[in-house]
C-alpha positions in Angstrom: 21.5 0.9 0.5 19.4 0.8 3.7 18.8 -2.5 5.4 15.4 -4.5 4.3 12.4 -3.3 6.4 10.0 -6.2 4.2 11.5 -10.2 3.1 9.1 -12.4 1.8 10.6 -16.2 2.0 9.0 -17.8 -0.4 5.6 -16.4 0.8 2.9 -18.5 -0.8 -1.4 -19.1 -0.7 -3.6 -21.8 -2.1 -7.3 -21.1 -3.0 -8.5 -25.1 -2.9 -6.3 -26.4 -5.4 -5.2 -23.3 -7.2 -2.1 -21.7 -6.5 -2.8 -17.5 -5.8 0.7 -16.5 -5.0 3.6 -18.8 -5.7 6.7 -18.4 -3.9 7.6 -14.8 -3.4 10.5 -14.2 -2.2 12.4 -10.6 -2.3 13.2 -8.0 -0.1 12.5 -3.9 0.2 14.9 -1.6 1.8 13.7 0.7 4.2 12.7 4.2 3.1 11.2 3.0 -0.1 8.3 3.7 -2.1 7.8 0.0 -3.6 5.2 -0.3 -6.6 3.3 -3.6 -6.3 2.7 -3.9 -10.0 0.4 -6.8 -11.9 -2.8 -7.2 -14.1 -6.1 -8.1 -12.0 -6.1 -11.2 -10.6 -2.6 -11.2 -10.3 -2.4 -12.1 -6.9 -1.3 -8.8 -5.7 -4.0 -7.9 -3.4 -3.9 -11.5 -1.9 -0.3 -10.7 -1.4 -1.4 -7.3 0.6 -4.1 -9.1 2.9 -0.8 -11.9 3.7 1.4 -9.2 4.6 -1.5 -7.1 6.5 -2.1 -10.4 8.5 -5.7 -10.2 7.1 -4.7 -13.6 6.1 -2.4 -16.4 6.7 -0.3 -17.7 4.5 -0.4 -21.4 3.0 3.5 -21.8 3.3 6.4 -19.8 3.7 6.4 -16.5 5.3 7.6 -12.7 5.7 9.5 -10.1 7.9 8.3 -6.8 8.5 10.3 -4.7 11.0 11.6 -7.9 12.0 8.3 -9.2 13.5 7.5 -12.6 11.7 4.5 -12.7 9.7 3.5 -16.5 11.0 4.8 -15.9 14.4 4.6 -12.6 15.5 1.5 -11.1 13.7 0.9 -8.9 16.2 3.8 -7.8 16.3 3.9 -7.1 12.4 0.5 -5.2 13.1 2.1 -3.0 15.3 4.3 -2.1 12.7 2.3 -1.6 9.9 -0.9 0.7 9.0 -3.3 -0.2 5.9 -5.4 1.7 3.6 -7.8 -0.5 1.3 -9.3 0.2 -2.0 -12.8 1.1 0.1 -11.9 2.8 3.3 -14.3 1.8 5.7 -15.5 4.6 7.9 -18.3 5.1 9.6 -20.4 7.5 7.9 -22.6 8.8 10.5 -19.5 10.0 12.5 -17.2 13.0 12.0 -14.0 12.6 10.5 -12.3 13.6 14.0 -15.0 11.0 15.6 -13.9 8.6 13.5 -10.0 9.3 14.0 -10.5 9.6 17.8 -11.9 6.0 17.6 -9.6 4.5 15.9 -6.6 5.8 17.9 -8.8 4.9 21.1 -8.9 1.4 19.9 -5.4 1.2 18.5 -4.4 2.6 22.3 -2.1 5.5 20.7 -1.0 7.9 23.7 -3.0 11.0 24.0 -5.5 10.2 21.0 -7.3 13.3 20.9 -3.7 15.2 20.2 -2.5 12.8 18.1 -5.9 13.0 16.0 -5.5 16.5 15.4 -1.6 16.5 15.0 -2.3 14.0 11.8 -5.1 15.9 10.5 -3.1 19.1 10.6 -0.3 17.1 8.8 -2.4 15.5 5.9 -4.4 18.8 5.4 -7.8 18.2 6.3 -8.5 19.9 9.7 -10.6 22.0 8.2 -12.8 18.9 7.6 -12.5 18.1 10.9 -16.5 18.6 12.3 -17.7 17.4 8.9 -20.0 13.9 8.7 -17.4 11.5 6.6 -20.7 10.5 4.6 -20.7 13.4 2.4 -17.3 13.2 1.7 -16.1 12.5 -1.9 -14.0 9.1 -2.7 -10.2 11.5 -2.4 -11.2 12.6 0.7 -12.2 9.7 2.6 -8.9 8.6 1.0 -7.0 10.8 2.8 -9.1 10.5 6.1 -8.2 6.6 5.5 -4.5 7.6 5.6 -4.9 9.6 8.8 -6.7 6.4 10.2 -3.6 4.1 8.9 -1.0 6.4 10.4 -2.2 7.3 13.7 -0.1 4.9 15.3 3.0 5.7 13.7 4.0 3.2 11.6 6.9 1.9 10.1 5.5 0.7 7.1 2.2 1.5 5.0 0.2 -0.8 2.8 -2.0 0.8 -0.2 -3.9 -1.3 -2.2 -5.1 1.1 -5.6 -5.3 3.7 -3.5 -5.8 5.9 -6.5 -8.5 4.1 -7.9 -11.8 5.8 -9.0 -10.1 9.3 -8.2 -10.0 12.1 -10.5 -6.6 13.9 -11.2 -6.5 16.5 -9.1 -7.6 13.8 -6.5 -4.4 11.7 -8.0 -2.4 14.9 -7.8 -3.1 15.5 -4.3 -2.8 11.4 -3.0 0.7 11.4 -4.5 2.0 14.3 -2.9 0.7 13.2 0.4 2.4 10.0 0.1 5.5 11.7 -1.2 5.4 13.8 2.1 4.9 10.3 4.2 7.8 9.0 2.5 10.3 11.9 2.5 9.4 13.7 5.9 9.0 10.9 8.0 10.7 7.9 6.3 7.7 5.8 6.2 8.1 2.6 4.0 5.4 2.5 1.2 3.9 -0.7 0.1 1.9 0.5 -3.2 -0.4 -2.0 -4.9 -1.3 -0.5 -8.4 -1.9 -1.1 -12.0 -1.2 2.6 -13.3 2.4 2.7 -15.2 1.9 6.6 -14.5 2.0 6.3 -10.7 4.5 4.1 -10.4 7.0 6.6 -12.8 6.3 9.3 -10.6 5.6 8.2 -7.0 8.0 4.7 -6.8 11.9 4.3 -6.2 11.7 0.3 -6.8 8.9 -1.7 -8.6 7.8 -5.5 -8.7 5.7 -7.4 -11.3 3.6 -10.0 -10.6 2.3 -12.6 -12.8 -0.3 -15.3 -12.2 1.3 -15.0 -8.7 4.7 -15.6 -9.4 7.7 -12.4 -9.4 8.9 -12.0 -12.7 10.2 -8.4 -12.3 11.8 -6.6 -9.5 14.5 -3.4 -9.8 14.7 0.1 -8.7 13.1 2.5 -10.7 16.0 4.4 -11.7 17.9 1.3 -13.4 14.3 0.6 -14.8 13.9 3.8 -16.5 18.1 4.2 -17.3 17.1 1.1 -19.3 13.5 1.7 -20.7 13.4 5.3 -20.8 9.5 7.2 -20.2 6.5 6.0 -18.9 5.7 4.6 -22.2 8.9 2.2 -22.9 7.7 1.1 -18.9 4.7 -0.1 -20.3 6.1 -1.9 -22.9 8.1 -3.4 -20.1 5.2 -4.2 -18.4 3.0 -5.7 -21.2 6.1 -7.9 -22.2 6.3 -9.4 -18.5 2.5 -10.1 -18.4 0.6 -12.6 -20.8 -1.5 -11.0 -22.7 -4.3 -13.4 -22.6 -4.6 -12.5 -18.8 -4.8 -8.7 -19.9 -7.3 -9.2 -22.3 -9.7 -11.1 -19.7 -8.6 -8.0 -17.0 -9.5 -5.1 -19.7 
């Protein structure tokens, strides 16, 4: 088993006097694909924006690539690249334009190679000269993945990043992440509530709970035990309360 590349120690955050996320603490080797799995509300994406240094965490803390979250955030950030729910692009700009920015700003050596080097890689040079306004939700997806990779990063946060695609758009996400994962042993931090994508895409999983951990394997021991994507569910829906899935359905 690889070393970890991500350790939460007891990695917690308070909304006034709620609790959000309580305590997390587990590690995630490097080379994984890691399925972040819990209903909404959760505390999964609060979890993301801790590790993403998009906020600070209440107590405890985490390691990723061995920069500390509380003390070296910059140095996490230089580790990491991110690709919300709603990429944020600008809409006016080309998809190169908005690439060429973004490794301008992240100060990634020769930026206007590098642009087309990752557009090249994730398919969509051919998009290259097109205004990102008029693309659809799967490809601003993908240009969002360029974006997040530019840098070359050691680890990469998804939050839903299937969400509100069709299947093919599905279809064609996974593979990409699948090719991020295999060819260039980037460490996948996937936020999700689809049973499906974690069966086919994952090689470890976590369940959340009203922020606390109260499931965490690889996915082969998980499936040797379970069997298909249906006995997962059932795994799933037996972890979870089901008064906080009815309120998320």
């Amino acid at each position: 088993m690889p070393p970890p590349i991500i350790t939460l120690d007891k990695l917690t955050q308070r909304f006034e006097d709620r609790t959000i996320v309580n305590a997390l603490s587990f590690s995630i080797a490097e080379g994984e694909v890691f399925g972040f799995l819990g209903h909404n509300g959760a505390g999964k994406t609060t979890t993301l924006n801790m590790l993403t240094t998009l906020a600070r965490p209440a107590s405890g803390t985490a390691t990723i690539a061995g920069a500390d979250l509380v003390r070296d955030p910059n140095g996490v950030r230089r580790n990491i690249g991110f690709v919300p729910e709603n990429v944020r692009l600008y809409d006016t700009l080309t998809a190169e334009e908005n690439l060429s920015f973004f490794a301008r700003l992240s100060g990634v050596a020769s930026p206007d190679r590098r642009v087309r080097e990752v557009m090249e890689l994730l398919d969509c040079i051919a998009y290259a000269d097109r205004r990102v306004g008029s693309f659809s939700k799967g490809m601003r997806q993908r240009i969002g993945l360029a974006q997040a990779i530019l840098h070359k990063p050691k680890v990469l946060f998804l939050d839903e990043p299937t969400s509100g695609l069709d299947p093919m758009g599905i279809r064609m996400l996974r593979d990409l992440i699948t090719r991020l994962n295999r060819d260039f042993g980037i460490t996948i931090f996937m936020n999700t509530h689809l049973i499906s994508e974690i069966a086919k895409t994952c090689t470890s999983i976590a369940v959340l709970s009203q922020g606390r951990l109260v499931f965490n394997d690889r996915i082969e021991a998980v499936t040797a035990r379970y069997g298909d994507d249906a006995a997962l569910e059932d795994l799933y829906l037996s972890v979870t309360p089901e008064e906080k899935l009815a309120g998320a359905a």
